[in-house]
C-alpha positions in Angstrom: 0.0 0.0 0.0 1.4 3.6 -0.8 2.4 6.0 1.8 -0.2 8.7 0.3 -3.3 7.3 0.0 -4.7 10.1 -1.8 -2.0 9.5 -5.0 -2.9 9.7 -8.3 -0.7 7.1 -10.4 -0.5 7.7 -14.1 0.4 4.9 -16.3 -0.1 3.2 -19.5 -3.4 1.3 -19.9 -3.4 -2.6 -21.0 -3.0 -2.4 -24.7 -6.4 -2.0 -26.6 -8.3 -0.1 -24.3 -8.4 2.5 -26.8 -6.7 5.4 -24.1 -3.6 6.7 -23.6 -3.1 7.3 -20.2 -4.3 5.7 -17.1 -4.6 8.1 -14.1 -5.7 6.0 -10.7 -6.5 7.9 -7.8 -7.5 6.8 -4.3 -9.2 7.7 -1.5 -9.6 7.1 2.4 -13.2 7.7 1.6 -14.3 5.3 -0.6 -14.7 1.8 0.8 -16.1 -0.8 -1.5 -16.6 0.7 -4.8 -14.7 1.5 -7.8 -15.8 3.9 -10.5 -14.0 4.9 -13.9 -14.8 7.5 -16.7 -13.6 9.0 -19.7 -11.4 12.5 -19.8 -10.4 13.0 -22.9 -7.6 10.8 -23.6 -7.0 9.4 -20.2 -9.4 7.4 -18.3 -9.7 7.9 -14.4 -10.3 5.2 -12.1 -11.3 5.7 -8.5 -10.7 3.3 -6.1 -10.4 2.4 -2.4 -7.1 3.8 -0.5 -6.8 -0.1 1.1 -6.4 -1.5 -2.1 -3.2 -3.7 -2.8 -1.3 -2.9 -6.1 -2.7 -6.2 -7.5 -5.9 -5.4 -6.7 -5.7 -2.1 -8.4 -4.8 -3.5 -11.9 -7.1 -6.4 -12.1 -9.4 -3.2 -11.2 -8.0 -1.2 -13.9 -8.1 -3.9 -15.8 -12.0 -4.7 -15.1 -13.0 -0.9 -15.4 -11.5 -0.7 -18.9 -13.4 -3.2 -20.4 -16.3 -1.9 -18.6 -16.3 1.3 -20.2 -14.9 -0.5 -23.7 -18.4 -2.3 -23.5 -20.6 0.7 -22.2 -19.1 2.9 -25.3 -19.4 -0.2 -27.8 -23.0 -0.7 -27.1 -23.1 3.2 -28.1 -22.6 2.5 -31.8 -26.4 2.1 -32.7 -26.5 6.2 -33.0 -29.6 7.9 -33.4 -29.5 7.2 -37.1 -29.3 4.2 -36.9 -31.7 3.5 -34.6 -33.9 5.8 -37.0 -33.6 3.6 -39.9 -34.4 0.5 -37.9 -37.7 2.1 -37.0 -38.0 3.1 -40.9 -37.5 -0.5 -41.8 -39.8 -2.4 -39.2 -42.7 0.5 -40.1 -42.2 -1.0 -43.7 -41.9 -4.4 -42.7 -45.1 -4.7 -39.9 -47.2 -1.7 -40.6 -46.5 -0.9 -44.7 -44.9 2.2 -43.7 -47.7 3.9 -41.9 -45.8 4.9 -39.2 -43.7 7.6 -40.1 -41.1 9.1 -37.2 -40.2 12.2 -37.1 -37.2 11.2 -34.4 -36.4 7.9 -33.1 -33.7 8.4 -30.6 -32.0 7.1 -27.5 -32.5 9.1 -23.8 -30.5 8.0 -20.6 -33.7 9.7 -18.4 -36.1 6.8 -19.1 -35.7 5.0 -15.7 -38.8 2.8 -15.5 -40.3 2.8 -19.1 -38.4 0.9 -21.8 -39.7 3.4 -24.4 -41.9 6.7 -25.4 -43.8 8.3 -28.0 -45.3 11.5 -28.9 -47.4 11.1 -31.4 -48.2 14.7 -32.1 -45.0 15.8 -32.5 -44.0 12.1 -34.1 -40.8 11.5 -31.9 -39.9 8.3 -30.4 -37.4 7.6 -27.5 -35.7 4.7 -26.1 -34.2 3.9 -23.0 -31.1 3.2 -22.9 -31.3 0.8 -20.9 -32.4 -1.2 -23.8 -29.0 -1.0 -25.2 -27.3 -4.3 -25.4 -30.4 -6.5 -24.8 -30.9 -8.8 -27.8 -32.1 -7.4 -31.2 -35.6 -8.4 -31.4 -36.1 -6.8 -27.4 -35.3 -3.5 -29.4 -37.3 -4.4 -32.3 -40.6 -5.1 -30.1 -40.2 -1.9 -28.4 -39.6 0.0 -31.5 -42.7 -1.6 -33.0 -44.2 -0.8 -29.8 -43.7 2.9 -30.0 -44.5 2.9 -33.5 -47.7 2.0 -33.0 -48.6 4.2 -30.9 -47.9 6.7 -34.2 -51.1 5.0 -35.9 -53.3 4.4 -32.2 -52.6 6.5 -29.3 -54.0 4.3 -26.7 -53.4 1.0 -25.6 -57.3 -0.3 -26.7 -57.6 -3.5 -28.5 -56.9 -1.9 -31.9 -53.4 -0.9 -30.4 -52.8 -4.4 -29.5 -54.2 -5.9 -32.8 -51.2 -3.6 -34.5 -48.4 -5.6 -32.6 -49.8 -8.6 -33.3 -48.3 -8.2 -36.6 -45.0 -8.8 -34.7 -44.1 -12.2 -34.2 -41.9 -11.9 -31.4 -44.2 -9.5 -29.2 -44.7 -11.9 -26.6 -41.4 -13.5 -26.4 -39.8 -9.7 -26.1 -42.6 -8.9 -23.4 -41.5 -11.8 -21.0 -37.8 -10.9 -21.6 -38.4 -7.4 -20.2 -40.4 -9.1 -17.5 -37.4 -11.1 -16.4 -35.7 -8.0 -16.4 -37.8 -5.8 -14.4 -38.3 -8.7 -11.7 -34.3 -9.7 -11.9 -33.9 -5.8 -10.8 -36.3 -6.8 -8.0 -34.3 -9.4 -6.1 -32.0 -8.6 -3.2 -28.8 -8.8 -4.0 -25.9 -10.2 -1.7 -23.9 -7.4 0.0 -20.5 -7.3 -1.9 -21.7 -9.6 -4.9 -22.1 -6.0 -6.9 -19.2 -4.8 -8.7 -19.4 -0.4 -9.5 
């Protein structure tokens, strides 16, 4: 363990993380959890002032890839996701529904998407990133619906019914939503 537990430690980061510089810092504050972002070129990671020097590379190590997946799952941009929508309208409702924005939003906490069908904009959560293709698909669908029929009456309902994987997609989120129910063991979480 350092003499300074407040240090910051530059280095060079495992090759292919895709940053040049490393900056660890610790702190007598923090006690369980490790954090990392992105500061330009050089990522920051925060960790624990006990932390061996082992530990604070497999960490390093760990956080790296964390963010390498976090920023991968970022590729479908907005575009993309907008001609998605433009192809599954074609595909399940002959192009009826027409988005004026499809587009993803990090404030969408407890519904997987939104629509405004006046203005014709459709957001997702992006919580939905990295969940399997045809998850996204229903939910897209989903919104788009709600372009043609507002509501959720029968006639919404008979719409996605055109979508073959509707209720598969539904009892995936299910999981989801139930998984985030459960207790989890103290120390099994890794931030």
């Amino acid at each position: 363990m350092p003499a300074d537990p407040q240090r910051s430690v530059t280095s060079k980061p495992p090759r292919g993380s895709g940053t040049s510089a490393v900056e660890v810092r610790r702190s007598s504050r923090r006690r369980r959890t490790v954090s990392a972002y992105r500061e330009g070129d050089r990522t920051i990671v925060l960790i624990p002032a006990r932390m061996s020097e082992a530990e604070e590379q497999r960490w390093v190590t760990v956080m790296l890839d964390k963010l390498a997946a976090q920023e991968s799952r970022r590729v479908l941009g907005d575009s993309a996701l907008t001609e998605r929508a433009e192809r599954l309208s074609e595909q399940y409702f002959g192009g009826r529904a027409r988005p004026a924005s499809v587009r993803w939003v990090t404030n969408q906490n407890t519904r997987w998407g939104s629509c405004t069908p006046s203005e014709g904009s459709i957001r997702l959560s992006h919580r939905l990133q990295g969940m399997p293709e045809y998850v996204v698909d229903y939910v897209l669908v989903h919104e788009l619906a709600h372009l043609l029929v507002p509501g959720h009456g029968p006639r919404f309902w008979r719409l996605l019914e055109a979508y073959p994987r509707t209720e598969r997609a539904r009892g995936y989120l299910e999981g989801v939503v139930a998984a985030d129910r459960l207790p989890h063991l103290p120390g099994a979480r890794e931030e």
